[in-house]
N, C-alpha and C positions, 0 to 999 in steps of 0.2 A: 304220496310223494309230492313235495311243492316246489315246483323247478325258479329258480331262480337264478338271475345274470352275478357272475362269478367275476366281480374286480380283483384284477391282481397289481398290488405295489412297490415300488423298487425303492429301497429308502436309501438316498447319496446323497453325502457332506460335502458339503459346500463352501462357500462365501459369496457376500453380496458386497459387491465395491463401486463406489462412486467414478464416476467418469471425470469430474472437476472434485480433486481433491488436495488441497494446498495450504502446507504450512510457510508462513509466513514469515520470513526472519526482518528484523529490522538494515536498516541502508547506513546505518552510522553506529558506532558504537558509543557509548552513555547510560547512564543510568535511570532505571524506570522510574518515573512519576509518576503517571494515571495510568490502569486501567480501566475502559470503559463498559466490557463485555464481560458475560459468564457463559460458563460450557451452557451447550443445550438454546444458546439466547438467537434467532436468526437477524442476520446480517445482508446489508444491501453493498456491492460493487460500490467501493469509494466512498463506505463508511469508514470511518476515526476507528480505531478499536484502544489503541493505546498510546502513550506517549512517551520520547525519554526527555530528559533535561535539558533543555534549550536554553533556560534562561542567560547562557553565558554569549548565546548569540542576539538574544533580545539586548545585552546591554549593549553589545556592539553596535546594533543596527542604529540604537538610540544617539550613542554618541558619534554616528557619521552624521544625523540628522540635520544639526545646525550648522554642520560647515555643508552639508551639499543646499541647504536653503541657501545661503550663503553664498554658493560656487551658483545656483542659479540668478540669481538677483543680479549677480556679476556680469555672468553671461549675456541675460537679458538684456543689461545697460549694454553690453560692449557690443549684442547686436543692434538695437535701435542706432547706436552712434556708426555701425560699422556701415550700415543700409543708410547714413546721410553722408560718408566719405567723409567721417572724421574717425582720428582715434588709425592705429597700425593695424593691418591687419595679423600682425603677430599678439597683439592684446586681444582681438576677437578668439583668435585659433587659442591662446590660452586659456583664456577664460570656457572655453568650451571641451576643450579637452580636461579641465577640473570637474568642469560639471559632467562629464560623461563618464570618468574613473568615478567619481565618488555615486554616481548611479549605480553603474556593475559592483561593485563595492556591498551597496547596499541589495539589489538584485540578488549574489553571491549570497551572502548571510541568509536572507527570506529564503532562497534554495539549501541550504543548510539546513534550516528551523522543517522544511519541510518536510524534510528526507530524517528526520526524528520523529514524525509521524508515522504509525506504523497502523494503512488501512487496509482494507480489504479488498482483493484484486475480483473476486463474484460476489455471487448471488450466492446465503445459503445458511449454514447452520456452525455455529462455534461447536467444534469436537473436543477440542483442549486448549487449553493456555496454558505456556510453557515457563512465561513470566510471571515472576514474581516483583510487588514493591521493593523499590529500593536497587532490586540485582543488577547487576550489571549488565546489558544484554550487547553481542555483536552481531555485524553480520556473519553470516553462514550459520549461527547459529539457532536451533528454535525455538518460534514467537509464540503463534496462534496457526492453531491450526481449523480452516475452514473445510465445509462438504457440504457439496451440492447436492440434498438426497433426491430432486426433483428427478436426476438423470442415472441410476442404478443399473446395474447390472451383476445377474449369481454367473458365479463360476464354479464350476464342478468337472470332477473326474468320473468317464462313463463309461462302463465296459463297454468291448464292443460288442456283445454281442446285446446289449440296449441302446446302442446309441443306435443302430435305425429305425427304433420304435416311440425313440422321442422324438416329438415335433414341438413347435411354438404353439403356446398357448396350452399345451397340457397340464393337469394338476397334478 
């Protein structure tokens, strides 16, 4: 007789789920332009992954351009004049209150163009992309989805009369 140590095994179904696990919807609604990413590809916290159509706030920003150069140059002159006590000081306060509207103005749109950026809030691994070229995408609806597989965790249902014989680290 050849004695030998008797393992006994308990097979339970599972799942293993990510502790950072997030789909992404975009902040504006518009229609996709770039994809930059594919399933499976990993991703850094405040990478690009996609984009939607901006260009209608590219042309805006474009055409505030030459009148806030404009509203600056104004400005400037009507400070220089205004720090030698010439010139109203109602012509300085205008001149700077144009240059300060057509700043936020421009500010506003760059914050627009941004927020059609749609990046990546971790670290981790593309699971899906929900977008497609051309679709239309909104908010609340879903983008991209990321998973941090660095940070896992299974879950499982244990009878009880094995759960005091599991511990951590058992196989």
């Amino acid at each position: 007789l050849n004695m030998q140590i008797f393992k006994h095994y308990v097979d339970i179904q599972g799942k293993v789920d990510a502790e950072e696990n997030v789909t992404i919807t975009s902040q504006m609604a518009g229609s996709v332009s770039t994809i930059l990413v594919k399933v499976g590809q990993r991703v850094s916290k405040g990478q690009l992954l996609a984009e939607l159509d901006y260009s209608s706030y590219v042309a805006q920003g474009e055409a505030l351009k030459p009148g806030l150069n404009l509203a600056i140059t104004n400005f400037e002159k009507q400070q220089r004049l205004w720090n030698q006590k010439i010139g109203s000081e109602i012509q300085f306060l205008t001149a700077k209150t144009q240059k300060e509207s057509l700043e936020k103005q421009l500010n506003s749109i760059n914050e627009m163009i941004d927020m059609m950026r749609i990046k990546s809030p971790i670290d981790g691994t593309v699971d899906e992309v929900f977008l497609k070229l051309g679709q239309a995408a909104a908010p609340g609806a879903p983008g991209i989805r990321i998973v941090n597989f660095s940070k896992l965790k299974a879950k499982a249902d244990v009878a009880e009369s094995y759960a005091s014989k599991i511990k951590e680290g058992n196989d």
